[in-house]
C-alpha positions as CSV (number, residue, x, y, z in Angstrom):
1,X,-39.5,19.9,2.2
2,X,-38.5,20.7,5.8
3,X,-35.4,22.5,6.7
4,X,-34.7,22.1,10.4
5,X,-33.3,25.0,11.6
6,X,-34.6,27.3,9.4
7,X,-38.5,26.5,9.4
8,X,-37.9,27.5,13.3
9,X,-36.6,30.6,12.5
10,X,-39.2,31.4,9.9
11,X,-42.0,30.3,12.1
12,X,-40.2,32.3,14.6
13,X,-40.2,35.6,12.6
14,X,-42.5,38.2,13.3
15,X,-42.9,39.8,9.6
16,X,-42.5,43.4,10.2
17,X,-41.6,43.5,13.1
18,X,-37.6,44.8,13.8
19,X,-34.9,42.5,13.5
20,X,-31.7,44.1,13.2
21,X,-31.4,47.7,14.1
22,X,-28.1,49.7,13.0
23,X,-28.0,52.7,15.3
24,X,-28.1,55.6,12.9
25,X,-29.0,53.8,9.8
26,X,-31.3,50.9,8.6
27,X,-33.5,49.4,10.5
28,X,-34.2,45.7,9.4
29,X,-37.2,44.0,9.7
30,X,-37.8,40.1,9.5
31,X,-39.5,40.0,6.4
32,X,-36.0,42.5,4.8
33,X,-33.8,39.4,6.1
34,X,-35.9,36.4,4.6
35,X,-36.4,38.2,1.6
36,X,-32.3,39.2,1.0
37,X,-31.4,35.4,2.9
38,X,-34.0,33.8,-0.2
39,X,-32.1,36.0,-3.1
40,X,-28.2,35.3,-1.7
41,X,-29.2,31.9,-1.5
42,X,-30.6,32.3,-4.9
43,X,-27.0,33.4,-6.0
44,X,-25.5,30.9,-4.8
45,X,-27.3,28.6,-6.1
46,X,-26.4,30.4,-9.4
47,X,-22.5,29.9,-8.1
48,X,-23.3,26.1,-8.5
49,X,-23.2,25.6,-4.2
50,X,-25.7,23.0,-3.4
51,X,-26.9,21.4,-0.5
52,X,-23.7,19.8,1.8
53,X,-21.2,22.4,0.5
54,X,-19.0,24.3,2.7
55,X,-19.1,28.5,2.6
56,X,-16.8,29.9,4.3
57,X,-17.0,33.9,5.2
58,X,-14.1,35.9,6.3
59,X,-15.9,39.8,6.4
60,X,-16.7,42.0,8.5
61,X,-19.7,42.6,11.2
62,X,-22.9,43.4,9.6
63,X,-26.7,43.2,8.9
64,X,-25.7,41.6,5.7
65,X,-23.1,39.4,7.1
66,X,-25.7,37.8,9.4
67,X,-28.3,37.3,6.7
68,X,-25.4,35.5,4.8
69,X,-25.8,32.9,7.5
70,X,-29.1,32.7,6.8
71,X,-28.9,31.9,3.9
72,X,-26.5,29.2,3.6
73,X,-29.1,27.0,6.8
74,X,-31.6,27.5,3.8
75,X,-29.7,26.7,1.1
76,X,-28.2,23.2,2.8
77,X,-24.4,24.6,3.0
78,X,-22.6,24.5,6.0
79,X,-21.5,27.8,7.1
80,X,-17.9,28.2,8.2
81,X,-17.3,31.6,10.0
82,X,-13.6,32.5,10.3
83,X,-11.9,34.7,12.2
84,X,-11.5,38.7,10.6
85,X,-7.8,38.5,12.3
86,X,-6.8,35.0,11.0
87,X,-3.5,36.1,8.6
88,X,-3.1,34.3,4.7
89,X,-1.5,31.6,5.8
90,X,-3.9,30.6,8.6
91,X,-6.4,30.9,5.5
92,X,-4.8,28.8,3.6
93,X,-5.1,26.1,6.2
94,X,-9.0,26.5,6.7
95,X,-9.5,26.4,3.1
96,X,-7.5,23.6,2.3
97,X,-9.0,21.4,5.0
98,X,-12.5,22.3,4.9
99,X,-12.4,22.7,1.1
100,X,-15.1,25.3,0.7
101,X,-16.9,25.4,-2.5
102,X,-17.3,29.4,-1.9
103,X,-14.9,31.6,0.1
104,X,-16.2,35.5,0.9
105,X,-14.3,38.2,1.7
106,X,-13.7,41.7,1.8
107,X,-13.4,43.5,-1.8
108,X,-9.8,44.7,-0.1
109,X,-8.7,41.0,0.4
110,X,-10.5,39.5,-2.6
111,X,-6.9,39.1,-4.5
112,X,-4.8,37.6,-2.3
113,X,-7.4,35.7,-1.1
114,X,-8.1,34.6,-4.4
115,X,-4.3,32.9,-4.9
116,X,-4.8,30.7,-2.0
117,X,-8.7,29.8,-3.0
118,X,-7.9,29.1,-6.6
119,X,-5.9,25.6,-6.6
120,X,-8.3,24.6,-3.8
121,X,-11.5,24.5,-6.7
122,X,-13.2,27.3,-4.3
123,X,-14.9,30.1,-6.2
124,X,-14.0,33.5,-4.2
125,X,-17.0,36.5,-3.8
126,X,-17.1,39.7,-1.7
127,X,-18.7,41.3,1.2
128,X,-18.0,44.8,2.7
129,X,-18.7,46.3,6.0
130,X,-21.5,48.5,3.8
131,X,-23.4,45.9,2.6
132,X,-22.0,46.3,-0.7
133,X,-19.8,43.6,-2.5
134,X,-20.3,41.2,-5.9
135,X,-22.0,38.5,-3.6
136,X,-24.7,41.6,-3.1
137,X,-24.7,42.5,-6.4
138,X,-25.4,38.8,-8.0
139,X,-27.9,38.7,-5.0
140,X,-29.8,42.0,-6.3
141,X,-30.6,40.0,-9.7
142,X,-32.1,36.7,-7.8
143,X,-35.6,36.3,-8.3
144,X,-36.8,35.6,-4.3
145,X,-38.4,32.3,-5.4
146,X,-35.9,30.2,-3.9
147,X,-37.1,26.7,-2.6
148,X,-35.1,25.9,1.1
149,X,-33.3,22.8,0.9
150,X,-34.3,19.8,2.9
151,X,-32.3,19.7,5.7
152,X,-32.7,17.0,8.5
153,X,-31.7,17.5,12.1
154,X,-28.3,15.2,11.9
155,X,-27.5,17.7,8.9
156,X,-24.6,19.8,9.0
157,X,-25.4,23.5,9.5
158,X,-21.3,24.8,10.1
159,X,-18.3,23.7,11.3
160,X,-16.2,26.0,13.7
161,X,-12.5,25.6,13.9
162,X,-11.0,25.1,17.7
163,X,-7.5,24.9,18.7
164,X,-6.5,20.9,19.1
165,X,-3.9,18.7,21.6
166,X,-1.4,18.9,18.7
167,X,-2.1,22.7,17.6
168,X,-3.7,22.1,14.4
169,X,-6.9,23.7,14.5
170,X,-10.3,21.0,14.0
171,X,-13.4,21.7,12.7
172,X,-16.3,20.7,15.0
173,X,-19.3,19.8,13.5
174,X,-22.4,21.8,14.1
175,X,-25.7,20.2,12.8
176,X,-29.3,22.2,12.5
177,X,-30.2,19.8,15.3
178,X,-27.4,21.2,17.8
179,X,-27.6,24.8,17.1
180,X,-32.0,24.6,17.3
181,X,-31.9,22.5,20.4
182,X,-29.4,25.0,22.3
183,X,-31.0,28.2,21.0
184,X,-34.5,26.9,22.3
185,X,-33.8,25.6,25.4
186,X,-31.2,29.4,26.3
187,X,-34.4,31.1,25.0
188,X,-36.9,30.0,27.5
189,X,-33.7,29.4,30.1
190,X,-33.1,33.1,29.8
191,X,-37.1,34.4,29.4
192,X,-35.8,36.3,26.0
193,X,-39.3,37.2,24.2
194,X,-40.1,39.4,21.3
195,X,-40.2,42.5,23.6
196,X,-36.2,42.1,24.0
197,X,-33.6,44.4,22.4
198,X,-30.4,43.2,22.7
199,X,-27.0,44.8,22.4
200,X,-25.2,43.1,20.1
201,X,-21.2,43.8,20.8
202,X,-19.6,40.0,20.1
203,X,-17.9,39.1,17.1
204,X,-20.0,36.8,14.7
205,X,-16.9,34.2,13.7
206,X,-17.5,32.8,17.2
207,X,-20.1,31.1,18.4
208,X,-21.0,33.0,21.1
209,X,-22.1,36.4,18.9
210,X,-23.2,34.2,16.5
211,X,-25.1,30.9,17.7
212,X,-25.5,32.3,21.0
213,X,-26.7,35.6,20.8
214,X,-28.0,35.7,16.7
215,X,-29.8,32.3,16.7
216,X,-31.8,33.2,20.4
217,X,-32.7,36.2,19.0
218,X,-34.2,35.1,16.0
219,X,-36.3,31.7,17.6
220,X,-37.4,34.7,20.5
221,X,-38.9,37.1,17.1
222,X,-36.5,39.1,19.4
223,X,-34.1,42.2,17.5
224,X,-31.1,43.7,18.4
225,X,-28.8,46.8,18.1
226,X,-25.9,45.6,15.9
227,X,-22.6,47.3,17.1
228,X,-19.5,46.5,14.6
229,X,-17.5,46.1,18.0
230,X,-17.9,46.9,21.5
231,X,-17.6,50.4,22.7
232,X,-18.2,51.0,26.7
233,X,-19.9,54.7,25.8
234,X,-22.1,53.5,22.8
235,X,-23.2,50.4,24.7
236,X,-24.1,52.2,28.1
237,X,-25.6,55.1,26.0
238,X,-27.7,51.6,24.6
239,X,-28.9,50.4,27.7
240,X,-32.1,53.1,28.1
241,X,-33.7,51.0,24.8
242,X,-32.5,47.8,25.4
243,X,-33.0,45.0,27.8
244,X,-30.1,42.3,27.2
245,X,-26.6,42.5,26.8
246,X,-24.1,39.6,26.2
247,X,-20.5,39.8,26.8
248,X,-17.4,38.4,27.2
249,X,-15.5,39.4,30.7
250,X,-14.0,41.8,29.3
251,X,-16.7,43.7,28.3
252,X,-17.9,44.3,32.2
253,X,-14.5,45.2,33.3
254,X,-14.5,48.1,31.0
255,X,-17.9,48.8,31.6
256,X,-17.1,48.9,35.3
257,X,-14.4,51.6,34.1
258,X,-16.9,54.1,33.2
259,X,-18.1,56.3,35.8
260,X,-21.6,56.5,33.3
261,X,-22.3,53.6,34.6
262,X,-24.8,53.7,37.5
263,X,-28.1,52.3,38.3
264,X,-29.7,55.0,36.1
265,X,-28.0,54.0,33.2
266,X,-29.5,50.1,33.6
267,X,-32.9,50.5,34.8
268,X,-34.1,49.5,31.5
269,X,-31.8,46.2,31.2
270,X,-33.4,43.4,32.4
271,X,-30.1,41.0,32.3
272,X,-26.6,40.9,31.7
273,X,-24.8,37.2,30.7
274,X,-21.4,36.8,30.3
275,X,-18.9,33.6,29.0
276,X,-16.7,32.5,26.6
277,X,-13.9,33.2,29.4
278,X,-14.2,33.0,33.8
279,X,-15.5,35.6,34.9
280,X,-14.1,36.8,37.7
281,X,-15.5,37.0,41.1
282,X,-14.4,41.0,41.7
283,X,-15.6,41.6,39.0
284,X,-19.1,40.0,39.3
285,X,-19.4,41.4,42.8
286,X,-18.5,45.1,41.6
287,X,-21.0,44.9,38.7
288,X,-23.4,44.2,41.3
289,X,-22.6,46.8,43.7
290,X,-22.6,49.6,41.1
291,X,-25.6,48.7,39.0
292,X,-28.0,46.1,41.3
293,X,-27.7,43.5,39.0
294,X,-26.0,39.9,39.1
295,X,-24.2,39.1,36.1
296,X,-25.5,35.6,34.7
297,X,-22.0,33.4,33.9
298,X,-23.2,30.1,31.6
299,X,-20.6,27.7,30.3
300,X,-19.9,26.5,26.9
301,X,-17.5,25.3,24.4
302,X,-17.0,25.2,20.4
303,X,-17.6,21.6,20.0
304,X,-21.2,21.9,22.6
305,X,-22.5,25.1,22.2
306,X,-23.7,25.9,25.8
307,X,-23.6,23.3,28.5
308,X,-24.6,25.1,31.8
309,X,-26.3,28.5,32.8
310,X,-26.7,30.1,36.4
311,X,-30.4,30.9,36.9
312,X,-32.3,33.1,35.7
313,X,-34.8,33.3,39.3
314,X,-31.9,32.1,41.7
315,X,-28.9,33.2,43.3
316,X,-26.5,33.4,40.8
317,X,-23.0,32.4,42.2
318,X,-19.9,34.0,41.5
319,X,-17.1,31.8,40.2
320,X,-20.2,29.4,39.3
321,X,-21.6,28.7,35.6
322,X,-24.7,27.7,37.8
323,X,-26.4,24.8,36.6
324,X,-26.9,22.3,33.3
325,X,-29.5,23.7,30.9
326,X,-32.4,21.4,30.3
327,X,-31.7,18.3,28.1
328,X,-28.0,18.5,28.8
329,X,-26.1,16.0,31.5
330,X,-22.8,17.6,32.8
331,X,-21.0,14.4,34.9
332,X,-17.1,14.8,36.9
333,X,-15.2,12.0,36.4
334,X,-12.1,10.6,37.6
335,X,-9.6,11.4,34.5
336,X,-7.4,8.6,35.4
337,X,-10.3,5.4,35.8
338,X,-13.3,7.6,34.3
339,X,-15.2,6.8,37.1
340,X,-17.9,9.0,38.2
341,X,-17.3,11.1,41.1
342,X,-19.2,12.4,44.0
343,X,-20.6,16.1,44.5
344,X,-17.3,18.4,45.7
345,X,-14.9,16.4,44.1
346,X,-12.6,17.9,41.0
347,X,-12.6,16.2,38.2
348,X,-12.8,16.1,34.2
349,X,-16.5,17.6,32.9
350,X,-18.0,15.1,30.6
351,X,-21.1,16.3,28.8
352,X,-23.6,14.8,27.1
353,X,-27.1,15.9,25.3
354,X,-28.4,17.0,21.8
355,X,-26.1,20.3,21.7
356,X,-23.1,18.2,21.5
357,X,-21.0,18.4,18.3
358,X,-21.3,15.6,15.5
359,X,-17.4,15.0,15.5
360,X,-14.6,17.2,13.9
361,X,-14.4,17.5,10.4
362,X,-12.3,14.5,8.6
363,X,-10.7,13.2,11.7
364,X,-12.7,10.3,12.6
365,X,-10.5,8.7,15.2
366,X,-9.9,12.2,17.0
367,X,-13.6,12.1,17.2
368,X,-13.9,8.6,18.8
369,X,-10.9,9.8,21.4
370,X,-13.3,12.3,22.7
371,X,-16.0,10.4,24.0
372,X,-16.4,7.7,26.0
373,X,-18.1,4.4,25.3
374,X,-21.3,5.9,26.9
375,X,-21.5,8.8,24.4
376,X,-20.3,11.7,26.7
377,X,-18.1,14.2,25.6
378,X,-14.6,14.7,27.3
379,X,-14.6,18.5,27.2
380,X,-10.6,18.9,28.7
381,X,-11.5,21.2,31.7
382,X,-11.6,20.3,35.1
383,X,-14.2,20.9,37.6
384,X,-16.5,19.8,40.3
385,X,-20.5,20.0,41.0
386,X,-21.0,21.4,44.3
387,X,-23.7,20.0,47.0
388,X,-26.4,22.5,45.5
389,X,-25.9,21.4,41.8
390,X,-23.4,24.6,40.7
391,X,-21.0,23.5,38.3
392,X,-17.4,25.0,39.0
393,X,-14.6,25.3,36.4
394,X,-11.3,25.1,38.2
395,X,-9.0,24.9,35.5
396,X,-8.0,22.8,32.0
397,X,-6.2,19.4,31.6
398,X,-4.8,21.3,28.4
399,X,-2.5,23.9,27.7
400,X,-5.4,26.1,26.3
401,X,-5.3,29.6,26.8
402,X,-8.7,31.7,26.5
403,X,-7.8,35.6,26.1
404,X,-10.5,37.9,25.6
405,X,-12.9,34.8,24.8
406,X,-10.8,33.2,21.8
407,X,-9.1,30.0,22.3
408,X,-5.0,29.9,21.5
409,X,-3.0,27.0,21.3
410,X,0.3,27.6,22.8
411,X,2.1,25.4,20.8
412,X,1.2,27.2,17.4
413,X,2.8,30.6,18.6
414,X,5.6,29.0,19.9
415,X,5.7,27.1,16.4
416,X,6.4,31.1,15.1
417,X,8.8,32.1,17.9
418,X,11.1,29.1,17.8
419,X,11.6,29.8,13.8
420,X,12.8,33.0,14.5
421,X,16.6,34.0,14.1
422,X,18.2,34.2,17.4
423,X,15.8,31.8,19.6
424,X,16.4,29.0,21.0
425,X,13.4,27.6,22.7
426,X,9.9,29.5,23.6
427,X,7.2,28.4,26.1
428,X,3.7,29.9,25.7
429,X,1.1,30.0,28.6
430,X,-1.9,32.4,30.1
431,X,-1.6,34.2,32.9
432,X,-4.0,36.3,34.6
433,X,-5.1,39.4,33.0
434,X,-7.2,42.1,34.7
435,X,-8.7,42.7,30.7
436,X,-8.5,39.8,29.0
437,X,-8.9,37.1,31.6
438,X,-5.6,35.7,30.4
439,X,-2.7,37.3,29.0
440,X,-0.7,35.2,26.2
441,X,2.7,35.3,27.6
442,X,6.2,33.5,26.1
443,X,9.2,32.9,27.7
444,X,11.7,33.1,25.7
445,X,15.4,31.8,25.8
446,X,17.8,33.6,23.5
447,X,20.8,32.0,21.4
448,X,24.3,32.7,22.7
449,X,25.0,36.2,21.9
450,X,21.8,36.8,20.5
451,X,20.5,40.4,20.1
452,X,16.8,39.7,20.6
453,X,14.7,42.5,22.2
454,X,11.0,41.9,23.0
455,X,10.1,45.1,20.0
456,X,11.7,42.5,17.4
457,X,9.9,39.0,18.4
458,X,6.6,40.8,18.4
459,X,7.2,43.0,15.4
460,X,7.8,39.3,13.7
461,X,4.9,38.1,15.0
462,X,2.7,40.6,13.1
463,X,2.1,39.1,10.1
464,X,2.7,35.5,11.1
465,X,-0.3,35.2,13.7
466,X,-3.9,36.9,14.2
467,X,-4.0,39.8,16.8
468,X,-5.4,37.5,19.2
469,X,-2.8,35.0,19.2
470,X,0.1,37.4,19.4
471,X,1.9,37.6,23.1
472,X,1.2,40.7,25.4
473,X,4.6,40.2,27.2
474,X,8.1,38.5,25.7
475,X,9.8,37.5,29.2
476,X,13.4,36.7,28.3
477,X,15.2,33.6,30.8
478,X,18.0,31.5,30.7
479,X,16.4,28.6,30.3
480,X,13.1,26.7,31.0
481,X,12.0,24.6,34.1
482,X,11.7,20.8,33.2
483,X,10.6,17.6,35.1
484,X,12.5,14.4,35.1
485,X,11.3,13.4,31.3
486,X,12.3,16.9,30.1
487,X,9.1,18.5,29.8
488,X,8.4,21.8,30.2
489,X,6.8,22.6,33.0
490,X,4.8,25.3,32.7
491,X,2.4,25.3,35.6
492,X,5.9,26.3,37.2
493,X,6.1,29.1,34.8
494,X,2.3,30.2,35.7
495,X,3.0,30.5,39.1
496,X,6.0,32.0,38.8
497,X,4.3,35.1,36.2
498,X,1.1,34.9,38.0
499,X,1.1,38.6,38.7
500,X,3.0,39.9,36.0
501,X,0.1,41.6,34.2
502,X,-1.0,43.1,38.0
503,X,2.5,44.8,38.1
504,X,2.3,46.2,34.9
């Protein structure tokens, strides 16, 4: 039987060789993660989770959480990574829609967890930071005799939930033929080989750290340094055994903060990429000036994996995400007539090729919105293609707000605000952040005699909304700008706090 995705990882896998390398501790070679990815999958086979079944994993970074995911591509379930910051009640969401046959967790958050999974049908195991946890432990019994399900390219390999016009999250679609096709064509795009080491800092909910980064270094017979979380000092003190690093912005501005780094400390590095958020063009240019090297900015989205990718031999352009990778067509359109436009004109991106998401999960008409008759996808961000072929991001049709590389809906932490005591409206936008790339921001207007304080909304906010979600800055006004209709307008609001994070 052929399993798409995962026959080109174990053809890819160099047996001994080192896969996974914990700085300190265990090294892990290929044949360690088959051989542990064939007895979990064992387990859960044992569980009763066959081929079509969701798993969805809320734990912590490690070698074994990666091998997880492994596992389920050979077992035929569909992975469903979720955010480590994501509160109970953003859980219960994700497990009531995507009705997961199996929920991990931490051993910490296995009761509470637990009550939510139970009238859902969903069976609840553990995984800790340590490698230790029941899943482990029903995994240590497996014989490693497990036979890979057949999985077809138009399978379904994971679904990743993305922040939606109306606030409720969606789950996009992800089959072995979109994640294989996008890993293989960013391998040979980027020249990663089995001689790289990568420095792997990025979550692995998301899919950059974890389609991105995991899956090319795998189909490369590549390995990495596993980091639980990004460090500036432990990364740089990295670099003289590695040769790749990929990052979020934020990463490079804090990099940049570190007077370690020099062209000493990156003479070993052969590239650094960035995404998930703009980059921006200081920062590029500094990076540069203090190390030699041109960050690479690419361009991707939940729903398409990566689109675009500024070259690998070539002038790498700063406020550029360069060029579309092979097999993929990036087209501007008119969003009004969806009629094509010419080079230098803004416009909405419209994508199309085999990295491009099935649909999201149990919303079929949502899906057919999306795309247009032709089959491209309408990705919501505006942009242009200059004369040379560069693809420029200019800005987003939605109210999206991307802070340190995570997605937020406004609308959802506004939901929270406006239920607390004392307020009577809220507006949520991004604003520029030197750190984050956006900072989430509300403007809040207070109820008559109201005693509000910024301390109290985002004390409240603590338990109501992931880390990530929660404001930086509660800006108190009388009331909101509007347009003739009564909408907010918030791209007054934008302009209006567009430095507030450079003042503070």
């Amino acid at each position: 039987m052929s399993n798409h995705l995962f026959d080109a990882i174990r053809a890819a896998a160099p047996g001994g060789a080192p896969f996974i390398r914990i700085e300190g501790g265990r090294i892990w070679t290929y044949d360690d993660a088959l051989d542990l990815s064939n007895r979990i999958a064992s387990a859960m086979d044992t569980l009763g989770i066959r081929p079509g079944d969701r798993v969805a994993v809320q734990v912590d970074k490690s070698a074994e959480a990666l091998i997880l995911y492994l596992a389920c591509l050979r077992s035929g379930a569909v992975y469903l990574p979720l955010n480590t910051a994501y509160t109970l009640t953003e859980l219960d969401y994700f497990i009531g829609d995507a009705e997961p046959r199996l929920v991990v967790v931490s051993s910490a958050a296995r009761e509470n967890v637990g009550k939510i999974a139970k009238p859902h049908g969903a069976i609840v195991e553990t995984l800790d930071a340590d490698g230790t946890g029941s899943l482990l432990d029903l995994a240590r019994d497996e014989p490693a005799d497990f036979v890979d399900a057949s999985r077809s390219a138009d399978d379904l390999a994971a679904i990743l939930y993305t922040s939606g016009t109306t606030g409720r999250s969606k789950g996009a679609m992800l089959t072995h033929g979109n994640l294989l096709s996008n890993a293989m064509a960013l391998r040979d795009f980027w020249h990663v080989t089995a001689q790289d080491r990568l420095i792997h800092a990025l979550p692995i909910f998301h899919t950059h750290g974890l389609f991105v980064a995991t899956n090319v270094t795998l189909l490369a017979g590549a390995s990495m340094f596993l980091l639980p979380k990004f460090d500036p000092d432990e990364v740089i003190s990295l670099m003289p055994r590695a040769t790749l690093l990929m990052g979020v912005p934020t990463f490079y501005v804090r990099l940049l903060q570190s007077p370690r780094l020099d062209r000493q400390a990156v003479s070993n590095m052969r590239l650094f990429i960035s995404g998930s958020a703009p980059l921006l063009a200081e920062t590029h240019v500094g990076f540069q000036n203090r190390t030699g090297h041109a960050i690479l900015e690419r361009y991707g989205m939940t729903e398409t994996n990566m689109n675009t990718s500024n070259p690998y031999d070539g002038e790498r352009i700063a406020g550029t995400v360069g060029f579309p990778l092979p097999g993929v067509t990036v087209r501007v359109t008119d969003p009004a007539t969806g009629a094509v436009l010419p080079a230098e004109e803004t416009g909405m991106i419209e994508i199309k090729g085999p990295n491009v998401f099935k649909g999201y999960w149990r919303m079929p008409e949502k899906t057919a919105a999306e795309f247009t008759a032709d089959g491209f996808f309408i990705s919501g961000d505006l942009g242009k293609i200059d004369r040379r072929g560069y693809v420029h991001i200019v800005g987003r049709s939605k109210d999206l707000v991307i802070s340190g590389g995570y997605n937020i809906y406004p609308k959802e932490v506004e939901g929270e605000i406006d239920q607390l005591e004392g307020v009577a409206e809220s507006a949520v936008i991004g604003v520029p952040h030197p750190d984050f790339g956006e900072g989430v921001t509300a403007i809040v207007v207070r109820m008559p005699d109201a005693a509000l304080d910024e301390t109290a909304i985002l004390g409240a906010l603590q338990d109501r909304l992931a880390r990530y979600k929660q404001p930086k800055r509660i800006i108190f006004a009388e009331d909101l700008p509007r347009n003739t209709m009564g909408k907010v307008q918030k791209n007054v609001l934008r302009q209006q706090y567009a430095d507030l994070y450079a003042r503070t």
